[in-house]
Structures are given as structure tokens and as C-alpha cells.
C-alpha positions in Angstrom: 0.0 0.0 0.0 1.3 3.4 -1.0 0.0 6.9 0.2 1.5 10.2 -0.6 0.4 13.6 0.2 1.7 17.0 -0.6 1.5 19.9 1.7 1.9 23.1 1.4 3.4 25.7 4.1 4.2 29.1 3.2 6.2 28.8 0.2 7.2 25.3 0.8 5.4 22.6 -0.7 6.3 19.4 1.5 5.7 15.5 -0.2 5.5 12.8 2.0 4.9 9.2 1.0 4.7 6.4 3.1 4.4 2.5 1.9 3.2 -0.4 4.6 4.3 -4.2 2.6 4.3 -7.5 4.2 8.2 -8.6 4.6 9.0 -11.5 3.7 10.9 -14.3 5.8 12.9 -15.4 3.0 16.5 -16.1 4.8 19.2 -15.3 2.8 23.0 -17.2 3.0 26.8 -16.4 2.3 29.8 -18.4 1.9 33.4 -18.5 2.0 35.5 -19.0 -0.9 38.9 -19.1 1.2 40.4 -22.6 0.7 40.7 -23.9 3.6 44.3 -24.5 5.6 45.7 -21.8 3.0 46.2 -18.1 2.2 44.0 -18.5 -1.1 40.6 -17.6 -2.3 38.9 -18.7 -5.1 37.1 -16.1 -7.1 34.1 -17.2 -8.2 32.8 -14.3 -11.5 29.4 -14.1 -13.3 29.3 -12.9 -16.8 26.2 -13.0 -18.6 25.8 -12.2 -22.2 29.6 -11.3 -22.2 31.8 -13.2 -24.9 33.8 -10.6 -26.4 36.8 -8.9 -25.7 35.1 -7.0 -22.6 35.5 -10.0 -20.7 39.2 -10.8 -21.4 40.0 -6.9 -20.8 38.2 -7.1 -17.1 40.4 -10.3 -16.0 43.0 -8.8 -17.2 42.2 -5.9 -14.7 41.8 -7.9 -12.3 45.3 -10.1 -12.7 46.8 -7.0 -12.3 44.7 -5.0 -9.5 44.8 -7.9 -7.2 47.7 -10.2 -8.4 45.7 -13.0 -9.4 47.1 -16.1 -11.4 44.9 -17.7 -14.0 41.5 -17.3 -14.5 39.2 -20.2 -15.9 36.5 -19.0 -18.2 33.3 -21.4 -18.5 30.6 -21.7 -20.5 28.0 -23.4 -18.6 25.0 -22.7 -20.5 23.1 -21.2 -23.7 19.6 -20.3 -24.3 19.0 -20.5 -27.7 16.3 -19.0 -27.5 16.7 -15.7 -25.8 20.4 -16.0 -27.4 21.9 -15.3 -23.4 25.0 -17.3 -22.8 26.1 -18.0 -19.1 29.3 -17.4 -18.7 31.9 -17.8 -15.5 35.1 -17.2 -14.8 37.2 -18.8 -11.7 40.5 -17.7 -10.1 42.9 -18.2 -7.4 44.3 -15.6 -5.2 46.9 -15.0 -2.2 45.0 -13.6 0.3 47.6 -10.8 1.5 47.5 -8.7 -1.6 43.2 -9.2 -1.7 43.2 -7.8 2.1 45.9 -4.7 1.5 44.0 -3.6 -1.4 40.6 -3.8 0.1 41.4 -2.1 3.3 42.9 0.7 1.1 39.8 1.2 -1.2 37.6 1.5 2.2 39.2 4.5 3.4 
């Protein structure tokens, strides 16, 4: 449900809207991609509709940003008819050069 109403005061006009819905208990999860015993991560990537040199120039980014070693591109699926192809890429990565940079870009 949605209601709005504008006021006006002086030479102010003032909106408000307020919405009431139902939330949902829908629980959501995370996971860790830190393999486990070591310093690495496995990066898991979702590209969809990307198969062109786009994709090759963001992991190459990405190799250099964060000092990442290969990256495996997949294909996992096509829908021929809505012509979308699925596409994933995995890497590995040292932890210690993922946590410097991260803690940098949050300041």
C-alpha cells in the first residue's frame, strides 16, 4: 500500500509518502571462498551475455589489481532462445595482496 500527500506551508510545498508491505521471511546465505588451511581464495565471477573482448579486458584488470594467477572462463550454458550465454570465470588468489587492497579502497 502506497499513500503520498503534498503539503503546502508558506512557500514550501512538503511530499511525503509512506508504503506499509508484508516482509518476507525469505532467509538469505553467504559463503566463503577461502580454501581452507591456505592463504587463497577462489574467485568465483558471473558474466552474462559477455563473450567478447570486454570480458578478457576485465580479468586482465583484475590479474593486475589484485595479483591474481589464471583465470578459468566457462561456459556453462546457452539459451538458444533468448540467445543469453552464461558465462563464468574462476581464479585463485593470495589472500595478503586481496586484504591490503581492500582495506585501502575502504578509506
Amino acid at each position: 500500500m502506497l499513500w503520498s500527500h503534498l503539503f503546502k506551508i508558506w512557500v514550501y510545498t512538503l511530499l511525503v509518502k509512506i508504503q506499509i508491505m508484508k516482509k518476507l521471511e525469505v532467509r538469505t546465505r553467504g559463503f566463503s571462498t577461502r580454501v581452507v588451511g591456505t592463504a587463497l581464495f577462489i574467485i568465483p565471477l558471473d558474466y552474462d551475455n559477455i563473450v567478447d573482448e570486454r570480458l578478457i579486458e576485465e580479468l586482465r584488470f583484475l590479474q593486475e589489481e589484485f595479483e591474481i594467477g589464471n583465470f578459468y572462463v566457462l561456459e556453462t550454458s546457452m539459451h538458444a532462445s533468448l540467445k543469453v550465454f552464461l558465462i563464468h570465470a574462476i581464479g585463485i588468489a593470495v589472500s595478503d595482496r586481496m586484504l591490503i587492497q581492500a582495506s585501502a579502497g575502504s578509506r
